[in-house]
C-alpha positions in Angstrom: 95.1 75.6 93.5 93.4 74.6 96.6 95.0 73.6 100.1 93.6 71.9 102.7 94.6 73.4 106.4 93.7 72.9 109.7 94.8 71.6 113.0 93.7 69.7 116.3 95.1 71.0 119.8 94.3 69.8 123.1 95.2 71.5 126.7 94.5 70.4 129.9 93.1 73.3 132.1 93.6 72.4 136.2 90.6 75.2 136.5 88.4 77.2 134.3 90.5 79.9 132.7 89.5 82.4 130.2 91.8 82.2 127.0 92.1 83.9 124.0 93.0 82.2 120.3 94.2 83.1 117.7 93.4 80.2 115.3 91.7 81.5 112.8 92.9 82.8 109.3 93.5 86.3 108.5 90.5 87.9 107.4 92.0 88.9 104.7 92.0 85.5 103.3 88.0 85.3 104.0 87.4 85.9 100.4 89.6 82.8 99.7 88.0 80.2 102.1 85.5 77.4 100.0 83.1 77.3 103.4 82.8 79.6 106.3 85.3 78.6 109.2 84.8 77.5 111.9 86.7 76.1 115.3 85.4 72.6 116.7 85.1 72.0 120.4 85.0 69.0 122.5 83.6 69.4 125.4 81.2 72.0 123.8 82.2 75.5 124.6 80.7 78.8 122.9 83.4 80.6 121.5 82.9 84.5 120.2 85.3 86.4 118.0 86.1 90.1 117.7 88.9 92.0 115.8 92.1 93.6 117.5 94.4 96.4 117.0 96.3 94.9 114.0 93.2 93.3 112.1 93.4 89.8 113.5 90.4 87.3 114.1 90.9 86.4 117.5 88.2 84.2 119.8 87.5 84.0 123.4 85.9 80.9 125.2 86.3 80.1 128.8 87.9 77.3 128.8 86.5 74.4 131.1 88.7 72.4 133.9 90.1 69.6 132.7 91.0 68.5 129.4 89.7 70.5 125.7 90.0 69.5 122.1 90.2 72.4 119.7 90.4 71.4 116.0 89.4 73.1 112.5 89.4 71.9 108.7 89.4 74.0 105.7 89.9 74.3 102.5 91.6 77.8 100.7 91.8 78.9 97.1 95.3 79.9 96.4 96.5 81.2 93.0 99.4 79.0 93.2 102.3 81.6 92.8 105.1 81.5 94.8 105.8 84.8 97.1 106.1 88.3 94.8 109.7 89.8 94.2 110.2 93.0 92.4 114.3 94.0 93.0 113.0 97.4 92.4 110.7 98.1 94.9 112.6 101.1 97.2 112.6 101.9 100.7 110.0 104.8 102.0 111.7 108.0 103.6 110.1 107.2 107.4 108.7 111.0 107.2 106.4 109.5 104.1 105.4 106.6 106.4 101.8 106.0 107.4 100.7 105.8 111.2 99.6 102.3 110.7 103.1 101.9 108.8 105.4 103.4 111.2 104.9 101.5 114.4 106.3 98.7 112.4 109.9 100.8 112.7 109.5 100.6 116.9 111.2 98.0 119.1 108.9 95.7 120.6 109.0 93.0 123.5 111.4 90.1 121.3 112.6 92.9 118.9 115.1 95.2 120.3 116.4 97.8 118.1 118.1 99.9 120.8 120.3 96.5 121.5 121.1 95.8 117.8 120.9 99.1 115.8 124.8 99.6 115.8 125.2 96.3 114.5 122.9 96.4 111.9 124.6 99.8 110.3 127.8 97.8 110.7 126.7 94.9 108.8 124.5 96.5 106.4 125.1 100.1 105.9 127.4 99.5 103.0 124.6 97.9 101.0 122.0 99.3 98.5 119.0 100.6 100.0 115.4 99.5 99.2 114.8 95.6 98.3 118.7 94.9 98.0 119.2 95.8 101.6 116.6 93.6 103.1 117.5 90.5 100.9 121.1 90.7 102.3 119.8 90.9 105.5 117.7 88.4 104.9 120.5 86.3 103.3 122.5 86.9 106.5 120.2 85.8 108.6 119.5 82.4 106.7 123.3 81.8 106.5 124.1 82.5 110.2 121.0 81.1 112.1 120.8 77.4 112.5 117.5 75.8 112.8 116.5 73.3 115.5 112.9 72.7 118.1 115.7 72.1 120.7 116.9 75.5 120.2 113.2 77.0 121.1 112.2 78.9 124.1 109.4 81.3 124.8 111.8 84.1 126.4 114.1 84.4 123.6 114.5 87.5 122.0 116.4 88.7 118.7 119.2 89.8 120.7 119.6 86.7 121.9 119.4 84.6 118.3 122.0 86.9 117.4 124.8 85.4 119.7 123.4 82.1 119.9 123.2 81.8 116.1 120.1 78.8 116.5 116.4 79.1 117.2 113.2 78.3 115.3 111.3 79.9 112.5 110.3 82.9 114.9 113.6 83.3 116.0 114.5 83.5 112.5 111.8 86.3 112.2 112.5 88.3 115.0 116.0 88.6 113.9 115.3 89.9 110.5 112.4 92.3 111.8 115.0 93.5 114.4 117.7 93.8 112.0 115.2 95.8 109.5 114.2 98.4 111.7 117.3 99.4 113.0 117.8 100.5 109.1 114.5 102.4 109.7 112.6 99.3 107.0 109.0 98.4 108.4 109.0 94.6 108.8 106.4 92.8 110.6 105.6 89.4 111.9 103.8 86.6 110.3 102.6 83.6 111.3 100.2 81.2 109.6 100.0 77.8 107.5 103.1 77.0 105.2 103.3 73.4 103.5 106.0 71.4 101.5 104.4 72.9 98.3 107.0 73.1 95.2 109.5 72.0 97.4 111.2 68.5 98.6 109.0 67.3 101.8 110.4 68.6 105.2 111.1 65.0 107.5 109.7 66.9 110.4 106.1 67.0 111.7 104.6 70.0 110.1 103.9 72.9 112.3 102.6 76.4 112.2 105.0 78.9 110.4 106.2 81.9 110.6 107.9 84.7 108.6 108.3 88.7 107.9 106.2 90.8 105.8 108.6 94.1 104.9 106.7 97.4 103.3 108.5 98.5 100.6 107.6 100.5 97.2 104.2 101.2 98.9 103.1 97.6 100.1 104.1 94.3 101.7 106.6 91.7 100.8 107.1 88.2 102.5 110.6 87.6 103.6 111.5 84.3 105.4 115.2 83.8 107.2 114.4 80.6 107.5 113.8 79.2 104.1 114.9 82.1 102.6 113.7 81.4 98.7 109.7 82.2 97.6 107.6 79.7 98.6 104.2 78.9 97.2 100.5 78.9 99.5 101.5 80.8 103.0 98.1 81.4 104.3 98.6 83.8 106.7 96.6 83.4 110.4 97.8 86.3 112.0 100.2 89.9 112.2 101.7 91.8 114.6 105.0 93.3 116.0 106.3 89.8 117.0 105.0 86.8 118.3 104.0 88.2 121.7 100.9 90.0 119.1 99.9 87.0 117.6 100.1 84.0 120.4 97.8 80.7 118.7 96.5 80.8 122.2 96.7 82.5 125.2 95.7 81.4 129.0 94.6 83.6 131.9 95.2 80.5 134.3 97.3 77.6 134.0 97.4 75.5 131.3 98.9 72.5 129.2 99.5 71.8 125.4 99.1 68.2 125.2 98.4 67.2 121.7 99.7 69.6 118.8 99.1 68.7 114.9 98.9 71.2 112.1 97.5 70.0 108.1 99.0 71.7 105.1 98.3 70.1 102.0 97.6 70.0 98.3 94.7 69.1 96.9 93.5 68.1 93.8 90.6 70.6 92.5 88.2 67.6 93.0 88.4 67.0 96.5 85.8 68.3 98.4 86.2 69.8 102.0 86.5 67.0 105.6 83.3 66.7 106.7 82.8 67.9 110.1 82.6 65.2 112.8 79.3 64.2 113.5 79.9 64.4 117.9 81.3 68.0 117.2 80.0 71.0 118.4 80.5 73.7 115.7 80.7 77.5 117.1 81.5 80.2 114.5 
């Protein structure tokens, strides 16, 4: 099937400031992608890209003062399947773990294992180990996090969505990751494209999502506390330990968000991909 996805930001910069995004997807999708992509600019702004420690795309432009328009349109080639589950798959001894594995198991800035690790045993140390345990934990998490944008702030960490029991999708996330390596499970962050596909419409404005990829049996899995059921088309934009790895964009000055929309959509296999506008200036 093919999925149309994209978005169109604008921030207001008081003073030149050097930023860093992270808009692009994974490069693992590459393969996947109908045309090359590339991020718009208005004003024009050259914008190069390099690859970081967890195998991100990730730009840099130096962002003008006052106001600038990012925005991107693509179109991806997705087989259409929901997300894989194999009950089977079993939890790795952490002695068997790779290096690029294992620093999946350590606590990070919005995952604190040292805070929640004697909760987790209590909750979960009674269940099977391997694909069982997560899915309870990820069953926990679902049933005892509520969802709201009002429950949102940047400092909030997975100890604090435990006793507050409400955040957003990454909230959601952190809380599983957090949850999964206190039971010595590697579970990293996702974040990326996910649209209404195979499922009734969401009301609310669609937005970037995010979720957990768990290794297990040898590879990953996508796990989502929010949604918790497998969901067809995630297009995955970037990984890391938590969100603080994979920010959409980050500003070495000050700066304002002040338009936000995100495109996730079905296509028919007909449709060809938006032409690009013809006062943009294209930077790959």
């Amino acid at each position: 099937m093919l999925i149309r996805i994209g978005f169109d930001l604008t921030f207001d910069f008081p003073a030149p400031a050097a930023t860093l995004l992270m808009l692009y997807t994974h490069p693992s999708r590459a393969g996947s992608l109908l045309e090359p992509q590339r991020i718009n600019s208005d004003p024009a702004v050259a914008i190069t890209t390099f690859i970081d420690g967890f195998g991100n795309q990730c730009g840099r432009v130096l962002a003008p003062a006052g106001q600038l328009r990012l925005w991107h349109n693509a179109v991806v080639r997705d087989s259409g399947l929901p997300d894989p589950v194999d009950p089977s798959a079993a939890q790795s001894e952490v002695q068997d773990l790779a290096p690029e594995v294992l620093r999946f198991l350590m606590a990070s800035r919005y995952c604190e294992t040292d805070r929640l690790a004697e909760i987790a045993w209590e909750l979960f140390g009674k269940t099977a180990p391997g694909w069982p345990r997560v899915q309870a934990v990820c069953d926990w998490v679902h049933h005892n996090v509520t969802f709201g944008y009002d429950f949102a702030r940047p400092t909030k960490t997975a100890y604090d969505v435990y006793y507050e029991r409400r955040g957003v999708c990454r909230d959601f996330s952190h809380l599983l990751i957090t949850f999964l390596r206190c039971l010595n499970i590697p579970a990293r962050y996702a974040t990326g494209y996910l649209g209404d596909i195979g499922v009734p419409p969401c009301p609310l404005p669609m937005d970037f999502s995010a979720w957990t990829e768990v290794f297990l049996g040898g590879q990953w899995y996508a796990f989502d506390g929010r949604h918790n059921l497998p969901r067809i088309g995630r297009i995955v934009m970037a990984r890391g330990r938590d969100a603080a790895d994979v920010a959409l964009t980050t500003s070495f000055g000050p700066s304002r968000l002040v338009k936000f929309s995100v495109i996730t959509e079905a296509l028919a296999e007909e449709s060809p991909p938006p032409a690009t506008p013809a006062a943009a200036v294209t930077y790959r």
